[in-house]
N, C-alpha and C positions, 0 to 999 in steps of 0.2 A: 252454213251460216254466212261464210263471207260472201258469197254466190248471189245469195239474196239479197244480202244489204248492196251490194253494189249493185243489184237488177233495177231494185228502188229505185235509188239514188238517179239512178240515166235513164230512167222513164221520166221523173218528176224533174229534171232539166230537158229532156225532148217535149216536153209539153207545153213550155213556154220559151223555147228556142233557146235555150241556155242559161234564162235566171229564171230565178223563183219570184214572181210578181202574185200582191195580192189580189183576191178576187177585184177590191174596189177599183183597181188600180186597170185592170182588163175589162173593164166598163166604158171606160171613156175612150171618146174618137179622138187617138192622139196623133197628131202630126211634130215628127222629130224635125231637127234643125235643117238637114237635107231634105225634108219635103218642102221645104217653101224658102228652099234657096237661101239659107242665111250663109254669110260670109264669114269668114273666121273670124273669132275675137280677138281683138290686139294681146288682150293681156284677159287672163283668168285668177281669180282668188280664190282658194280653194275655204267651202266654206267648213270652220275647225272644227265647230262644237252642235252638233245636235242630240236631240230634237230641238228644233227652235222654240221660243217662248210665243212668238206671234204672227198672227198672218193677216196683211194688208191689201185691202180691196182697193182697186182704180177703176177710172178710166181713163182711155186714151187721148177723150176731148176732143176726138177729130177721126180724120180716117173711118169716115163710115163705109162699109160694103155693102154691096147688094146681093152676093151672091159669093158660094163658096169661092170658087176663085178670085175672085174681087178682094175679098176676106186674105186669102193668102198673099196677094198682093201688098194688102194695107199693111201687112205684118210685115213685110219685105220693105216698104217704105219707110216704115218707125225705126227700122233699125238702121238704116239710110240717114234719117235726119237725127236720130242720136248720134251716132257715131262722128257727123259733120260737127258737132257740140264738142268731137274731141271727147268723149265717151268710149269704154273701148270696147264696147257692145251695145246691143238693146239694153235697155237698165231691164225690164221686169224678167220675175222669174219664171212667167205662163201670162201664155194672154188665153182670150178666151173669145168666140166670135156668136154672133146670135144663132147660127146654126147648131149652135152647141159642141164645137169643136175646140179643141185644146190644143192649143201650139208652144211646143218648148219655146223657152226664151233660154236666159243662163242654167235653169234646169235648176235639178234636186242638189247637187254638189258644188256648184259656185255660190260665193258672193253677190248679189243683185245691186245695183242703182237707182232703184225705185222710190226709197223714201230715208231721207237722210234720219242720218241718227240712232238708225236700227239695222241696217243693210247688212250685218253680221249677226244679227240675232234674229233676223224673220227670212220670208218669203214673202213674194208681193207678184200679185196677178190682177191682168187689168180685161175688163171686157173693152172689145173693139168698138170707136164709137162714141159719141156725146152724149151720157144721160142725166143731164141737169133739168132738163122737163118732161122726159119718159123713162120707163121701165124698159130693161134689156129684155128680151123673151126668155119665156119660161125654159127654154131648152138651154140658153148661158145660165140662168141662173142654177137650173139642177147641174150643168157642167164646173161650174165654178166652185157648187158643195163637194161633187165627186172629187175635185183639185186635193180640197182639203182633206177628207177621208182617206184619198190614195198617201198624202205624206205622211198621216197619223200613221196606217197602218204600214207603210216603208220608214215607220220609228223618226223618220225625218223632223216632222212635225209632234210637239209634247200633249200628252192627253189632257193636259191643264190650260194648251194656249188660250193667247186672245185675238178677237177674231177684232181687226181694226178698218175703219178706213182712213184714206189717205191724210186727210184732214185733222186725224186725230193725232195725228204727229207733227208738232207744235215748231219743228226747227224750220218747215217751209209754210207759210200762208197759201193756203188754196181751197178751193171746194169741191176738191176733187175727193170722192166717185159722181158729185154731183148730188141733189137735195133726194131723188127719187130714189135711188141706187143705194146712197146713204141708209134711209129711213126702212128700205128694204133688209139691209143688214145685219140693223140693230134688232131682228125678229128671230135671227136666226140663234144656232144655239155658243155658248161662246160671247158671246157678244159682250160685253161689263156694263155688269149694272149703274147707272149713272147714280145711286143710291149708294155705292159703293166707293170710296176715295181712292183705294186702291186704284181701282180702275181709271180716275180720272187725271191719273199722275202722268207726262211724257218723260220715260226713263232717259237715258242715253247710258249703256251700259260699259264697264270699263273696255270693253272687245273695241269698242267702238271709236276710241282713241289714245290707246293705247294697247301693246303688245307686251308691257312690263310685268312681271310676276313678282307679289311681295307675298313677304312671311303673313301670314295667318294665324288667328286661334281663336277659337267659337266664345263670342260671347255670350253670356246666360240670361237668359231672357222670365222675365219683362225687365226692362232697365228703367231708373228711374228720372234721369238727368238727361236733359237734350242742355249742350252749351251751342249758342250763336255766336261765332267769330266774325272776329275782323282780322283782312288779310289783309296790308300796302299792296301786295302783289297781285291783287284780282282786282285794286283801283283802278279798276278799266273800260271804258267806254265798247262794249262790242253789239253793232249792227246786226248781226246775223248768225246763226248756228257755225259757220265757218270760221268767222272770226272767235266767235266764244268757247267751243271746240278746239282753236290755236291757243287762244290764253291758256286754257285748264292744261294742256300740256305743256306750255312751256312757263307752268308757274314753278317757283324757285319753293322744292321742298327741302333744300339741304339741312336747314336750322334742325327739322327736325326727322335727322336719320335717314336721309335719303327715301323717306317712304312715303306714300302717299295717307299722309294724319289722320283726314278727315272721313265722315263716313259719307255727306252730301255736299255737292256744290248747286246753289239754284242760280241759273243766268234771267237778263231780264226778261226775254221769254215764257218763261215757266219753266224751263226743260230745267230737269234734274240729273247731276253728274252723278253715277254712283262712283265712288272713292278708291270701295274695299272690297267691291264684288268678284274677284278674282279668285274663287275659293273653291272648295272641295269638289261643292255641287255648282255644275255650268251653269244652272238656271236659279241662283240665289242671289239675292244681291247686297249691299252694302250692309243690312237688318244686321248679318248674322253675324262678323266679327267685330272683335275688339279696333278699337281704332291704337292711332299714336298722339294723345291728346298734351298739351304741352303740361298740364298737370297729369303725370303718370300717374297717381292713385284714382282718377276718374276712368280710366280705360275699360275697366269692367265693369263699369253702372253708368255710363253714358256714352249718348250719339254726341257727334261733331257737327256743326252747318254752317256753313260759310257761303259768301253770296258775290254774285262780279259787277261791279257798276263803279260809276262815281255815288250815282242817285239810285234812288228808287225804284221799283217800278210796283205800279198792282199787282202787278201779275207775281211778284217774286212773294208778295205778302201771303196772296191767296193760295201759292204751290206752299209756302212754309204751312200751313193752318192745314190744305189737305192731306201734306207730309206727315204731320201729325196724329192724324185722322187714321190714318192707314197704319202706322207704326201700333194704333193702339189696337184697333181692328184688329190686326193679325196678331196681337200677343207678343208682338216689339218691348212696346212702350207700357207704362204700369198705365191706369187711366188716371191717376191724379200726378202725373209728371211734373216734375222743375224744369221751367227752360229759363237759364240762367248765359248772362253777359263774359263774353271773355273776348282774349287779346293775343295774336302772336305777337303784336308790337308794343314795345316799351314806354312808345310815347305816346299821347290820347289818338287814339283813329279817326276823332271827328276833327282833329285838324288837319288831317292828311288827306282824310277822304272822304265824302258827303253820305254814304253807303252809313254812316254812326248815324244821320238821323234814320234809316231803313230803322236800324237796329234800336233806333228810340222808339219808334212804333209797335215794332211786334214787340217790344218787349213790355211795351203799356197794354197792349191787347191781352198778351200771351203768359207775359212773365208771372213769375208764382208770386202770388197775392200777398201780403206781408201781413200773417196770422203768428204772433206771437207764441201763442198755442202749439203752434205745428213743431216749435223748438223746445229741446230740452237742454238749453244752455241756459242758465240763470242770471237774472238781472245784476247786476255791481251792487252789492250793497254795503253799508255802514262804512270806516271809515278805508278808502282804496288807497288813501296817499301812502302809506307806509305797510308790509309785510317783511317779515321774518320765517313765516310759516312755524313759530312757533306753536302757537294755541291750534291751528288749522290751516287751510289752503287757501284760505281770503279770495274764495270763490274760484281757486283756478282750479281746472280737472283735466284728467287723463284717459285715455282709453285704456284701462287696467287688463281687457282681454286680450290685448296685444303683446302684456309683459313690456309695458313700457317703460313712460315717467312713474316713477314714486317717491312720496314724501318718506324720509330718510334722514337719520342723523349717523355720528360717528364716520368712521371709517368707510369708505367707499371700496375698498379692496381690503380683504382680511389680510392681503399677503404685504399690503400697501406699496405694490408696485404702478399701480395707477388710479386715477381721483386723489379725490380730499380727502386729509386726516378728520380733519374738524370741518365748521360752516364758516364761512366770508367773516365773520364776528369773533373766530378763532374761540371757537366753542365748541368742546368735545360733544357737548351735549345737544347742540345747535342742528334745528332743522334747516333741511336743503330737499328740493327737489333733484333726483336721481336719475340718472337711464346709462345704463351699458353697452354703450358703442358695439364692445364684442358679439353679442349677442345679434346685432341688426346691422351686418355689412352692409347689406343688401338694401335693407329697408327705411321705413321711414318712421317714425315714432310722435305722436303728438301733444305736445301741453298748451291747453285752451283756456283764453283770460272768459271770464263775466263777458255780458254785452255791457259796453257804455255808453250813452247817449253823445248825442252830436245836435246840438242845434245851433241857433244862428250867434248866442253868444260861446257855446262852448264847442267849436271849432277843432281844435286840436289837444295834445294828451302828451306830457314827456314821459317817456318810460326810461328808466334807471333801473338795471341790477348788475348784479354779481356771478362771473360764469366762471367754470375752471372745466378745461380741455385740456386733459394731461391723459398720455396713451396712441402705442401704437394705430391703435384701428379708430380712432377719431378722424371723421370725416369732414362734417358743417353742422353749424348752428345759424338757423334761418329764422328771422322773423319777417311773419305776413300778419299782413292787415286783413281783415273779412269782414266786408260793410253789409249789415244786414237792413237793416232799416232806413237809409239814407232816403233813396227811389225807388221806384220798381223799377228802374233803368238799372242802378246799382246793385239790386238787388243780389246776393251772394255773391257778389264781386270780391276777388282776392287777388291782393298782392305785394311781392315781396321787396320790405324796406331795408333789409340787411341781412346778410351771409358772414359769419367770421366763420373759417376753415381753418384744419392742419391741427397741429401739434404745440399747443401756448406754454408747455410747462406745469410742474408741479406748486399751480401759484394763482391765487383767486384774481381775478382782474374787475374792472370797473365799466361798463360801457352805459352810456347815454344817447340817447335820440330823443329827437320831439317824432309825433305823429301828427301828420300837418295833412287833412282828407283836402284842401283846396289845392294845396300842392300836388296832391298825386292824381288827384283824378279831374281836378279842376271843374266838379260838377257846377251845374247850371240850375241851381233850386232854390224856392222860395224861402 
C-alpha cells in the first residue's frame, strides 16, 4: 500500500513538472516573467488573503503590437515606464496580447498596482493596446476568460467574484478598458447586474488601508437602525482617493476604545470605507458585525455612517441611498429601517462643519417619517405638573422585561442596608419608582417620560424630582432628552442633560433642571 500511494503521488508531479496545475490553467499560452525579460521587482507584497472577491479588466492605452515579438516587447516597455513612475514593478497582475497570449505580470501571489483601492483584494489584467474604438480579437478575449477560470480553479480567485473594469473603481477617473472592451465585459458572466446596488457600490476594503485587527462579534441580522454621524475629525476637504484614504487612517478613534466605531465611511467620491470588515470570513465585510456605536445599547440593532468633507457632494448622497439599497437586498437591513441623526461631538456639528447640512438632506430624504403610530410611547396627558406616583405612574413606563424600574413603596431593602425606608414625603406608605443597582453592574435600565409637545410657545420644560443613591454598587443616574417630533432632521435625536454618579447617602435629595431644546440643539425651524 505505501508503494502505491507514493508511485501515484511522482507520476501526478512528473506530469506537470512538479506542481499540480488545473486543466484550465494548462490551456493558456503562458509566457513567465523570464520569457520577456522582466527585471526584478524592487519590492514584492505578498498577497495575504485569498480567493480574491474581484477581477479587473484594462487596457494599456498604448503599446500596440504587431506581432508576437513586438507584443513581448510592449510588455517589456510597460514595465520600463511604470517603474520610471517610481513603481516597484509593472502594476497589473497579467497582461494579455491579441495573439492570445498571457504574460505574468506580479503573478497569482503578489499585490498588483493596477487599480487603487482594491490592489489587495483582486487581480487585474490588461489586454495590450488601445480599445476605446475596437474590440481586442477573439483569441485575447477567450485568453483573458481562460486568466479567470485558471485563478478560480488555482482557489486564487472566489467562485462568487466580480468581474470589473477599470473604470468601475471610482478612486481613479478614467475609461479605461475603454467604451468597446467595457460593454464587451459586462456580457460576460460575473459581471453585476447594474439592477443590483450591491453591485454599484466602490468598496475600499479594510486590507486596503489598514493592517490593524479589532475584536469582533457577529451582528444579527436584519438590523433595524442605520445612525448617520458627524465626525470634527473627517471635517476635511480630500481631492483624491490618496488624500481620503490618509484621513480615514489617521482619524483620531481614541474617544472611543481605540477601535474603529463605525461600520461605513463614504468619502466625496463615492467610495465607501468599510470600518469592521476585518472578521472571521476574508471576504465579508462591515454588514456582518457589531459596531462601537457611542450609544452602546444601539451596537446590536444598528449600522454606523459617517461621511469626509467640509460640504457635500452628490455623489456621497447617492452612495448613502445605494448603501442602503444593498444592506436591504442582502438581508442586512429590515426593509422599513430608521436612519436616525447622531453625534460624536458635544457641540452642534453644523457649526463646526458644513458636512450637517449633508446630514440635513438625507435625513429629509431618508429619515424615518414621523408616524405617531409607529410609537408605543403615549402622549402626556391630564394634569403633568405635579406626580407622587401615588394613584399611578402619570404616564412614565418601564421596560419591566428587563427586571428594571418599578413602582414600589416601603422599604427598598428588607435588610435596610441600602435605599429608602420610606418615599421623598417620608411616607411609609409612599410610592417611589425603584431599580436595584445590584442587580445591573453591567447594564443599563430605563424609565421613559410621555412625549411632550414643543412648539413655538412652549419651548422648554423644568423637571424637578426626588432621587436617593445610597449603596455600594451605584453607579449613575442619567437624564436624556429624545426629541421625536421636532424635524425629521431631529428626528430620534437623544441627548444627555445630566449624570449624578457615586454614592449620595442614606438621604432623599432634590435636583432641578430646566430642559431648554434651543439650547441644546439650537434647531433652525419654523
Amino acid at each position: 500500500m505505501e508503494f502505491t500511494c507514493m508511485l501515484l503521488v511522482c507520476l501526478a508531479f512528473s506530469a506537470t513538472e512538479g506542481k499540480l496545475v488545473p486543466k484550465s490553467c494548462n490551456e493558456i499560452q503562458y509566457v513567465e516573467r523570464a520569457g520577456w525579460n522582466a527585471d526584478n521587482a524592487i519590492k514584492t507584497t505578498p498577497l495575504r488573503r485569498t480567493p480574491v472577491k474581484y477581477f479587473y479588466v484594462h487596457h494599456t492605452a498604448g503599446y500596440d503590437c504587431n506581432s508576437k515579438e513586438s507584443c513581448k516587447k510592449s510588455v517589456k516597455d510597460i514595465q520600463r515606464d511604470h517603474m520610471r513612475l517610481e513603481w516597484t514593478d509593472i502594476a497589473y497582475s497579467f497582461l494579455v496580447d491579441d495573439y492570445g497570449t498571457v504574460y505574468e505580470g506580479r503573478g497569482w501571489d503578489n499585490v498588483g498596482s493596477h487599480t487603487k483601492g482594491v490592489n489587495f483584494v483582486s487581480f487585474g489584467a490588461a489586454v495590450v493596446g488601445n480599445y476605446t474604438k475596437k474590440l481586442p480579437t477573439e483569441a485575447a478575449i477567450s485568453a483573458m476568460k481562460k486568466v479567470i477560470q485558471c485563478g478560480i480553479d488555482l482557489g486564487k480567485i472566489a467562485n462568487t467574484y466580480e468581474l470589473k473594469g477599470h473604470r468601475d473603481a471610482k478612486a481613479t477617473k478614467t475609461i479605461c478598458p475603454g467604451d468597446p472592451l467595457y460593454n464587451e465585459i459586462k456580457k460576460w458572466d460575473n459581471f453585476p447586474n447594474k439592477l443590483d446596488p450591491c453591485g454599484n457600490l466602490s468598496w475600499i476594503e479594510r486590507v486596503e488601508w489598514t493592517s490593524a485587527k479589532i475584536e469582533t462579534k457577529p451582528i444579527k441580522h436584519p438590523v433595524s437602525k442605520v445612525f448617520v454621524y458627524h465626525s470634527n475629525n473627517l471635517c476635511v476637504d480630500c481631492a483624491n482617493y490618496t488624500e481620503c484614504r490618509d484621513l480615514v487612517k489617521k482619524h483620531n478613534w481614541t474617544a472611543l476604545e481605540n477601535d474603529f466605531a463605525l461600520h461605513f465611511i463614504i468619502d466625496g467620491l463615492g467610495l465607501v470605507y468599510d470600518m469592521r470588515g476585518y472578521s472571521r470570513d476574508p471576504n465579508v465585510s462591515g454588514w456582518m458585525d457589531e459596531g462601537r456605536l457611542p450609544i452602546k445599547a444601539d451596537n446590536d440593532k444598528a449600522y454606523g455612517i459617517a461621511f469626509i468633507g467640509k460640504s457635500q457632494t452628490k455623489m456621497q448622497v447617492e452612495t448613502f441611498e445605494i448603501l442602503l439599497k444593498c444592506g436591504v437586498q442582502r438581508g442586512y437591513l429590515v426593509k422599513n429601517y430608521q436612519v436616525l441623526n447622531s453625534s460624536f461631538n458635544t457641540n452642534d456639528p453644523k457649526e463646526v462643519c458644513n458636512n450637517g447640512l449633508l446630514i440635513n438632506e438625507i435625513m429629509q430624504k431618508y429619515g424615518t417619517p414621523e408616524k405617531e403610530e409607529s410609537f408605543t410611547i403615549p402622549e402626556a396627558s391630564g394634569d403633568t405638573s405635579h406626580c407622587n406616583f401615588q394613584e399611578d405612574t402619570c404616564d412614565w413606563y418601564a421596560d419591566e422585561a428587563k427586571n428594571g424600574w418599578k413602582r414600589h413603596r416601603g422599604a427598598a431593602d428588607e435588610a435596610g442596608m441600602t435605599g429608602p425606608l420610606k418615599d421623598a414625603d417620608n411616607n411609609i406608605n409612599g410610592y417611589y419608582f425603584l431599580a436595584d443597582a445590584s442587580k445591573h453592574i453591567d447594564g443599563k435600565i430605563k424609565l421613559s417620560s410621555a412625549l411632550y409637545p414643543l412648539t413655538e410657545v412652549q419651548r422648554y420644560y423644568c423637571l424637578k424630582f426626588w432621587y436617593h443613591m445610597y449603596g455600594k454598587d451605584v453607579k449613575s443616574l442619567s437624564i436624556w432628552i429624545h426629541v421625536y417630533s421636532l424635524t425629521k432632521l431631529f428626528y430620534g435625536e437623544r441627548k444627555n442633560v445630566l449624570t449624578i454618579t457615586g454614592n449620595k447617602g442614606p438621604k432623599w435629595l432634590l435636583q432641578a433642571l430646566t430642559i431648554d431644546i434651543e439650547t441644546i440643539w439650537a434647531p433652525k425651524v419654523n
